[in-house]
C-alpha positions in Angstrom: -82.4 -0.1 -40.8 -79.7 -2.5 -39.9 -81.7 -6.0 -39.3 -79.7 -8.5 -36.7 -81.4 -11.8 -37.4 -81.3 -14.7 -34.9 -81.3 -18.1 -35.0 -84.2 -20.3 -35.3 -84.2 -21.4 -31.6 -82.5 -18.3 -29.3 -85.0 -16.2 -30.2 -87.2 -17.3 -26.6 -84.5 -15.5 -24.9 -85.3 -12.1 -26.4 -89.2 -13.4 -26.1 -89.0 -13.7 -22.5 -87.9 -10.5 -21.7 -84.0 -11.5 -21.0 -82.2 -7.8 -22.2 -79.3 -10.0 -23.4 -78.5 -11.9 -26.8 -75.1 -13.3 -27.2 -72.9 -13.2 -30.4 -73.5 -17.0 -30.2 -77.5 -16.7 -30.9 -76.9 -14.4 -34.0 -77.5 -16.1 -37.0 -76.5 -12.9 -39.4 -76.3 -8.9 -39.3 -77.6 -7.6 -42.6 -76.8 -3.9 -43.6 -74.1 -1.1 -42.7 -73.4 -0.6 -39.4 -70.9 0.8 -36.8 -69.6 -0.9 -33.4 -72.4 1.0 -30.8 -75.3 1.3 -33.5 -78.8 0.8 -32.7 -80.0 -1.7 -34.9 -83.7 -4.1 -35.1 -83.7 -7.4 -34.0 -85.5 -10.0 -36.0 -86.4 -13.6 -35.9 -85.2 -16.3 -38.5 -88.8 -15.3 -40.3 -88.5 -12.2 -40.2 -90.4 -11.2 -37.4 -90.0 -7.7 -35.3 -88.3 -8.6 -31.8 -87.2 -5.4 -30.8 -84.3 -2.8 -31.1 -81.2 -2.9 -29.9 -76.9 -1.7 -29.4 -74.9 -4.0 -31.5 -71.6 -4.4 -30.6 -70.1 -7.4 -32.7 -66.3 -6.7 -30.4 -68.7 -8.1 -27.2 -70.0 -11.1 -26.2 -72.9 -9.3 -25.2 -73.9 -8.0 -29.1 -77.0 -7.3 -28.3 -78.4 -4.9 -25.5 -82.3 -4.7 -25.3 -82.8 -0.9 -25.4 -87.2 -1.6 -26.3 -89.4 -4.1 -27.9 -91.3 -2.0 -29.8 -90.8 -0.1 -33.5 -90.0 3.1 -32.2 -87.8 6.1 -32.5 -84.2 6.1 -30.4 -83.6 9.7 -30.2 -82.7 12.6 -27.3 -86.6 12.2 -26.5 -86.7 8.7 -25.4 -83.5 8.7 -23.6 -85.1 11.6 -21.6 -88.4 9.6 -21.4 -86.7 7.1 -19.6 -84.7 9.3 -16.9 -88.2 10.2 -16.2 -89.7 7.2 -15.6 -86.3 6.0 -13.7 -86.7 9.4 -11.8 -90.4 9.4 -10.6 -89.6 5.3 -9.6 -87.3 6.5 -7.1 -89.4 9.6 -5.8 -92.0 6.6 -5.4 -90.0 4.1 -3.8 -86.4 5.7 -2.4 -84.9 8.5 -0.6 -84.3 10.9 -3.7 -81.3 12.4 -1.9 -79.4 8.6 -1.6 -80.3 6.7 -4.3 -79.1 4.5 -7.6 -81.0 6.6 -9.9 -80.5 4.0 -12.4 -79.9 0.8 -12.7 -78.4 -0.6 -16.3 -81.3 -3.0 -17.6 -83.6 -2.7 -15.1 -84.4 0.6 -16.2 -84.4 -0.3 -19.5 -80.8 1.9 -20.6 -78.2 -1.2 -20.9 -75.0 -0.5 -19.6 -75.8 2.7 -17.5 -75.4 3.0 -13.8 -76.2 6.4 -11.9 -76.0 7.2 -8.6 -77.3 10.0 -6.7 -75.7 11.3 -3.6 -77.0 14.5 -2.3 -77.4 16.6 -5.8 -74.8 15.7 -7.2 -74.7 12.4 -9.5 -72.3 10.3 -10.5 -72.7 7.8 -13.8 -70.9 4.9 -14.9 -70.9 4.3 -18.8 -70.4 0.6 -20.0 -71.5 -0.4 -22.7 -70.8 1.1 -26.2 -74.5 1.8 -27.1 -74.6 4.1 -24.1 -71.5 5.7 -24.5 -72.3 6.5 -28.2 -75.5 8.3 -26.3 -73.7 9.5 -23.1 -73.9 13.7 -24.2 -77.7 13.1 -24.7 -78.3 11.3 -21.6 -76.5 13.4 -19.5 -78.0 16.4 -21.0 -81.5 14.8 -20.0 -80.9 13.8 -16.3 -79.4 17.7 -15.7 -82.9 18.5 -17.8 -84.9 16.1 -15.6 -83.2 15.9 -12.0 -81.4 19.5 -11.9 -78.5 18.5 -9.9 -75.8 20.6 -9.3 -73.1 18.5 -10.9 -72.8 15.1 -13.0 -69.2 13.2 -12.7 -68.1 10.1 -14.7 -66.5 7.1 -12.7 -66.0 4.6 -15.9 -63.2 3.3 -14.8 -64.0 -0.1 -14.7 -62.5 -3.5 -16.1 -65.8 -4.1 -18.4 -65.4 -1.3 -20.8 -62.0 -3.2 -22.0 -64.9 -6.0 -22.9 -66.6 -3.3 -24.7 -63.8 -1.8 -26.5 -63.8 0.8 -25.0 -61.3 2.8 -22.7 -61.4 3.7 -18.9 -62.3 7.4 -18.0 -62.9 10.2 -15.7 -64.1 13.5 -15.3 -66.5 15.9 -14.8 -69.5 15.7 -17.3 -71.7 18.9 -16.2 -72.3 21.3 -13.1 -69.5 21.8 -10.6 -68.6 18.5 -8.2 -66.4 18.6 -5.2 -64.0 16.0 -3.9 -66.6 14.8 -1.3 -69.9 15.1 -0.8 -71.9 15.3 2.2 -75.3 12.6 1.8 -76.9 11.3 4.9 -78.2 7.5 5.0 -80.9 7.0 7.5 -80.1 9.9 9.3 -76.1 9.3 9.3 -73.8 11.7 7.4 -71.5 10.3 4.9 -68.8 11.8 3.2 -68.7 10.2 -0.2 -65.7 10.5 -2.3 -67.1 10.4 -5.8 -63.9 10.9 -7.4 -61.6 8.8 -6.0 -63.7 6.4 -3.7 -64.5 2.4 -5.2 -67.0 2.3 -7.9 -69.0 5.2 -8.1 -68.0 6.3 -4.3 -70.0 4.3 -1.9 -72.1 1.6 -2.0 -76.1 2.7 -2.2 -77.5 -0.9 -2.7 -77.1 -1.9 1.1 -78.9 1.0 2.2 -82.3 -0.7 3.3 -80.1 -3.2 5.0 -78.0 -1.5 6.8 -81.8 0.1 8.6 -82.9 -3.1 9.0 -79.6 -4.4 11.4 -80.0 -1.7 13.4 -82.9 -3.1 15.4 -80.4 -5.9 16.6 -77.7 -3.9 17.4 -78.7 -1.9 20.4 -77.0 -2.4 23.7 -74.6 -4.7 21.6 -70.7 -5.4 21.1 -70.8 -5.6 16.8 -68.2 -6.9 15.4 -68.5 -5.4 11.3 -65.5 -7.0 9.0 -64.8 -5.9 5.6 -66.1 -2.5 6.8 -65.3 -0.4 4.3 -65.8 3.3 4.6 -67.7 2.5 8.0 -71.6 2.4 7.1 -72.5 -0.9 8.4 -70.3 -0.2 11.6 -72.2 3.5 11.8 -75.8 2.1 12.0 -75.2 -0.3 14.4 -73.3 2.9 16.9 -76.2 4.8 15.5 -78.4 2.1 16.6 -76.9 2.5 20.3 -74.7 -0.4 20.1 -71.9 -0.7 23.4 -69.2 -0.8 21.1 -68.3 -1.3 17.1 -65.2 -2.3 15.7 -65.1 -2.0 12.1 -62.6 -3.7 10.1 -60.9 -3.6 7.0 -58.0 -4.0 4.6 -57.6 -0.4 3.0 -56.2 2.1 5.3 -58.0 5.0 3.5 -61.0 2.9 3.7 -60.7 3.1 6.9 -59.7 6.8 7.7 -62.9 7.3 5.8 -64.6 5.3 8.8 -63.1 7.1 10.9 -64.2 11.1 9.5 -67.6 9.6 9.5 -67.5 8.2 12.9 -66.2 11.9 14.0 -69.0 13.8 11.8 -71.7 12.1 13.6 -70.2 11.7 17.0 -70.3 8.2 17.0 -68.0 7.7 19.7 -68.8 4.1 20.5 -67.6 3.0 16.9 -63.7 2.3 16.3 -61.7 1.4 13.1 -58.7 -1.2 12.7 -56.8 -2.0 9.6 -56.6 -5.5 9.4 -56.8 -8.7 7.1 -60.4 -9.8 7.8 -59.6 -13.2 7.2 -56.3 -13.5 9.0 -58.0 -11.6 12.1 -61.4 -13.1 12.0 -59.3 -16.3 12.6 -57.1 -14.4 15.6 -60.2 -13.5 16.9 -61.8 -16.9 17.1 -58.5 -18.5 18.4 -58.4 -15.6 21.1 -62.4 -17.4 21.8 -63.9 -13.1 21.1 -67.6 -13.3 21.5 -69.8 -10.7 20.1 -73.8 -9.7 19.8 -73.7 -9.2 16.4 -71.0 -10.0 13.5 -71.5 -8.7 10.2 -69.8 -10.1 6.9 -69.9 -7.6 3.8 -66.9 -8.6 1.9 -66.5 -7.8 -1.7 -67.2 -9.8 -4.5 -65.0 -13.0 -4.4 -65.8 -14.0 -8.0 -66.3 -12.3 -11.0 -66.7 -15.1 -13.3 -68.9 -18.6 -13.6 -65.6 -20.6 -13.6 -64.6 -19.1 -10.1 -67.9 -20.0 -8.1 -66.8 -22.9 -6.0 -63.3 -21.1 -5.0 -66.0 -18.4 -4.2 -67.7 -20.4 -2.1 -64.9 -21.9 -0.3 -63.8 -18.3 0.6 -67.5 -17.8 2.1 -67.4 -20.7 4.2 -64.3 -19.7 5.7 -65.3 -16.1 6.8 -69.0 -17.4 8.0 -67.4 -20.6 10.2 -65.4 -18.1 11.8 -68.0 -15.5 12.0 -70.4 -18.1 13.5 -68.1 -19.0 15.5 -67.5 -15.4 17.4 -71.3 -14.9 18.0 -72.9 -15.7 21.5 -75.5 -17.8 21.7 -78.5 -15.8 20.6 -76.7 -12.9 19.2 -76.9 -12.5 15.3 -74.6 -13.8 11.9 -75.5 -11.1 9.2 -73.4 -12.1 6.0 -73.6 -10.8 2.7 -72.8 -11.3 -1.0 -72.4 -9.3 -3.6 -71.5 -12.6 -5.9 -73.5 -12.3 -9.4 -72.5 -15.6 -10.3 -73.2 -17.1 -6.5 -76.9 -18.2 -6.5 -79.1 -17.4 -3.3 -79.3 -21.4 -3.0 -75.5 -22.0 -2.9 -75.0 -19.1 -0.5 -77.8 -20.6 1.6 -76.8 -24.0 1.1 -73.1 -22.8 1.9 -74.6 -21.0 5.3 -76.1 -24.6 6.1 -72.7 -26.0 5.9 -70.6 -23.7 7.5 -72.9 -23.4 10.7 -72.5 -27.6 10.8 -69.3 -27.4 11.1 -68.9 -24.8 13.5 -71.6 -26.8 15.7 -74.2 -24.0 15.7 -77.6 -23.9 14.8 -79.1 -20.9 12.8 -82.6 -19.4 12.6 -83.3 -16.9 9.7 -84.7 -13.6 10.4 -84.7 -12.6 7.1 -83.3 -13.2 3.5 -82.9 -10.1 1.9 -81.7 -8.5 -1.5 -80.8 -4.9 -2.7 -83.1 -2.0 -1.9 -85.9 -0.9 -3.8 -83.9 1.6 -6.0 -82.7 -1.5 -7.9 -85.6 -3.4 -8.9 -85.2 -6.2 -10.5 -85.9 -7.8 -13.6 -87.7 -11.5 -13.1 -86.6 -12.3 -16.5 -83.1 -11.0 -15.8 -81.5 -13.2 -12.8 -78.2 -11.0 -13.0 -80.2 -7.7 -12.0 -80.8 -9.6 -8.5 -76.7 -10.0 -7.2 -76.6 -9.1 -3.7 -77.6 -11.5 -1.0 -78.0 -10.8 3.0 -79.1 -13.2 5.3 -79.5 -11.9 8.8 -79.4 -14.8 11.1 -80.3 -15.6 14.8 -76.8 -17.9 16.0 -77.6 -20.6 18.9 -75.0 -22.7 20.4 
């Protein structure tokens, strides 16, 4: 089999667990191969590390697919829907759940979500899309949904080589689909919504700022298709307003808001940062404001422009909450460590004069565990914060 041999000292990486090896750390690649090709990964003496996809075209060459000498065929890609399956029977609501999650399920480069019974996947890297008629033939095998739909359209496939695409993979899948989160309906748009339609990995969140939302005026920016803004009118908030940039985003909000009955819950379309700072200059106070925004950097380099951006929404978000209502901001920043958000927290609430008591520092929900060895498996950030004047 094709050997990919590392050099003398990156070969800890691949000991400690890390699914990632760089074209960097490769010393050589000895046999045939082609881009997308499992291939074994060897030390400088020789020594078995593991198997792998090898795709020389990415910096990533080499995805961690197991560490030990076994057969890659239809049976262990099925072996592991299974185990990625039963985790989330175990640990998530079956019916609104990532059913998995890339390298923390051990299938580099694979995202599926599940929203109702139907399932929508995300293939990106090469290894997995050389492998994507197999897998998919083993979640309909293992899951039985009633229709699997591909949403690769995402910028990282171009890193991969690969092209963006669409389209239905099995089953029948309609244009929305009814899921409910923590007892609110959602109309997911799996075709045509961001990413793969809505975003599962706040879900255990979003239940726990409900318990500080009741009897309260929210204030939810960067709202997107409402769910935030929901569970706190679920909750029995006075009133919501949910903001954000995208007018369908918002007309979303608003279906949902009218499928549940949520009457104390409205939607503007707004610049959050242009009216977050309208709002503090008009001196708007609120119980609770909530800060979801999307990802400001995608990229290393870009972290302290990141940051700046951060402190700017959380001064002005401190700034709108009454004394001893509640800041809850997010981050869905790989590159933005828990410690700079913190530490960025720390600095916006000094200059904004307000002191600020953590209630809880939180991270995505248990349907996308994470991988100690693996820091970029644990991205999202949520800090839900009692504000005092």
């Amino acid at each position: 089999m094709t050997k990919a041999i590392l050099r003398a000292t990156r070969e800890s990486r691949v000991r400690s667990g890390h699914p990632w090896v760089f074209a960097s750390d490769i010393e050589k690649v000895e046999g045939e191969f082609t881009p997308g090709d499992i291939v074994n990964v060897e030390s400088t003496k020789g020594t078995f590390l593991g198997k792998a996809f090898y795709n020389p075209n990415s910096q990533i060459s080499l995805r961690m697919l197991t560490y030990k000498d076994e057969n890659i065929d239809y049976q262990f890609f099925k072996k592991r829907v299974e185990t990625a399956w039963e985790y989330r029977k175990q640990f998530a609501d079956p019916m609104s759940c990532r059913l998995i999650y890339s390298e923390s399920d051990f299938l580099p480069g694979l995202i599926a979500d599940k929203f109702s019974d139907v399932i929508v996947i995300q293939s990106m890297s090469l290894g997995i899309e050389r492998w994507k008629n197999e897998i998919v033939q083993a979640i309909a095998e293992v899951v039985h949904p009633l229709g699997i739909y591909e949403r690769s359209d995402v910028p990282v496939r171009r890193l991969e080589g690969m092209e963006q695409v669409t389209g239905l993979l099995y089953g029948e899948v309609p244009d929305r689909v009814e899921m409910k989160e923590n007892g609110i309906t959602f109309m997911v748009d799996v075709k045509n919504g961001q990413k793969t339609g809505f975003f599962l990995d706040q879900k255990e969140n979003r239940f726990e700022v409900m318990r500080v939302c009741k009897d309260a005026k929210v204030l939810d920016c960067f709202c997107h298709n409402g769910s935030f803004a929901l569970h706190a009118a679920k909750a029995g908030a006075k009133s919501v307003l949910g903001v954000d940039i995208s007018e369908e985003a918002v007309e979303v909000a608003r279906e949902n808001a009218r499928i549940n009955g949520l009457v104390n819950a409205e939607f503007e379309v707004h610049n959050c940062f242009d009216h977050l700072r309208e709002l503090t200059d008009a001196k708007e106070k609120y119980d609770v404001v909530i800060l979801d925004p999307p990802a400001f950097t995608k990229t290393r380099q870009a972290v302290e422009r990141a940051l700046r951006g951060y402190k700017e929404i959380n001064l002005r978000g401190l700034k709108l909450v009454r004394d001893g209502g509640y800041l809850v901001s997010c981050s869905c920043s790989q590159h933005v460590s828990s410690e700079q958000f913190i530490s960025m927290i720390n600095t916006a609430a000094r200059d904004a004069k307000k002191r600020v008591r953590m209630v809880e520092f939180r991270t995505a929900g248990h349907d996308h565990p994470i991988l100690p060895a693996s820091p970029e498996t644990q991205y999202l950030k949520c800090a839900i914060m009692q504000i005092f004047d």
